[in-house]
N, C-alpha and C positions, 0 to 999 in steps of 0.2 A: 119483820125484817129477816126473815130466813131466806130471802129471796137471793141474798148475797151468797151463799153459800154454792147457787144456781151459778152467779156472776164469778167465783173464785175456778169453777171446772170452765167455764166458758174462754176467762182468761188460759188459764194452762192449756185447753185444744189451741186457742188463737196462738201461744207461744210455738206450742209444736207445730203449727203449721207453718208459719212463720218459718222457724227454724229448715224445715222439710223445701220448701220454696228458692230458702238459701243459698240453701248446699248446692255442689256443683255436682248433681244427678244427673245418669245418663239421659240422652234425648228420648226415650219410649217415656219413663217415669215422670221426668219432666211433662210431658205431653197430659199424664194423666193426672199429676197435679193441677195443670191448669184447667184440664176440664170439669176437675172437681171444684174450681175456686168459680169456675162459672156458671155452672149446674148452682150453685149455692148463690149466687148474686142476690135473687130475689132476696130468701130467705135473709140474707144478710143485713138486708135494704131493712129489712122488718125488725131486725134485731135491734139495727143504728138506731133505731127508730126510740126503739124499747127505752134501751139505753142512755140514749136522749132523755128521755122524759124523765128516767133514775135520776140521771147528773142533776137534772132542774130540780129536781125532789132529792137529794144531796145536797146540794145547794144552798137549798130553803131551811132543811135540816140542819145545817150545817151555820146558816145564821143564825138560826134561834138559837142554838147551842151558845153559841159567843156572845149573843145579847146577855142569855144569862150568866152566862159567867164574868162577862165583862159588870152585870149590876152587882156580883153579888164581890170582885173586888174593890171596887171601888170605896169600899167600908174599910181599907185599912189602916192598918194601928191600932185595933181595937180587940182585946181580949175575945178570942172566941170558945165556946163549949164544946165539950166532945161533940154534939149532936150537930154544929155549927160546922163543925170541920168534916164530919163525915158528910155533909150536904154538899160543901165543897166540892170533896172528891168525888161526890157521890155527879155532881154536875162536869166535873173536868174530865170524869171517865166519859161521859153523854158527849164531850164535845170529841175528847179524840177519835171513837167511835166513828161519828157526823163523820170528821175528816177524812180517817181511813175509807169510809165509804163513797167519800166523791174523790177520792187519789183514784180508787180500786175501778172503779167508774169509769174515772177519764183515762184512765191506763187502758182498761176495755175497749173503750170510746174509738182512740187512738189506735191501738193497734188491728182492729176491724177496718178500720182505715185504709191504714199501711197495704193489709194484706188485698182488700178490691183493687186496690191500683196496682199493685204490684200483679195482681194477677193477669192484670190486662194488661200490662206492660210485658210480664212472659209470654202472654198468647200474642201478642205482636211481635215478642223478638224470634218466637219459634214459627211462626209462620212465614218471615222473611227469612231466615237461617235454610228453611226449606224450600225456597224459592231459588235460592241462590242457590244451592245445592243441584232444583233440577236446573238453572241454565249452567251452569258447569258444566252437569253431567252432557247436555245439548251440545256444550262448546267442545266439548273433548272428541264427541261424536263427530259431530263437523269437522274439525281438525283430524281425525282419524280418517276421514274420510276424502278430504283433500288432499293431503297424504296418497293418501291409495289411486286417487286420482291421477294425482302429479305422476306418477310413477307409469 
């Protein structure tokens, strides 16, 4: 299970990119954000992947956890032993555990998400932002040049 520990840095790059994405950076940085976010697509695609399989393995984890603890309330009203109530805890710890780790997961899951689409949505809007930019810059020409015409 240390593998989570992998998934807690994964999450904090995916925030700061996120975050980084956000912001309203100039058009150079912007540009080189996006080509970072799709230089990485594959690798991404691979990660979801990974991650995927975590969640279903969180999941699974994460029922057996509640099977047990749901048999082992079910016994209430009835006087339990030191050793009885530390098993308890010792199980309720196992489940919140389970839990935090398919939250930590699909919080991952999700914001990997976010961020492929978002990416291709800025490399579309910056690709038409520079489009339009050069028929302006064409139109103003023209116009300049009509102008000089007329005259």
């Amino acid at each position: 299970m240390h593998f989570f520990y992998i998934i807690y840095v994964l999450l904090v790059a995916e925030i700061s990119l996120l975050a980084l994405l956000l912001l309203p950076l100039p058009a150079f940085l912007q540009r080189n954000l996006v080509s970072l976010t799709s230089k990485l697509r594959f690798p991404a695609r691979v990660v979801l992947a990974l991650l995927t399989y975590l969640c279903w393995d969180a999941i699974n984890d994460m029922f057996k956890h509640q099977q047990a603890v749901h048999g082992r309330v079910n016994d209430t009203g009835k006087m339990y032993s030191a050793a009885q109530l530390d098993m308890q805890i010792h199980l309720l710890g196992n489940k919140f555990r389970s839990e935090r780790n398919f939250y930590l997961v699909a919080f991952t899951w999700s914001i990997l998400v976010v961020i492929m689409r978002l990416g291709g949505m800025l490399g579309s809007h910056l690709a038409v932002a520079e489009r339009l930019a050069k028929l302006e810059a064409s139109n103003s020409k023209a116009a300049a040049s009509a102008i000089y015409k007329a005259d």
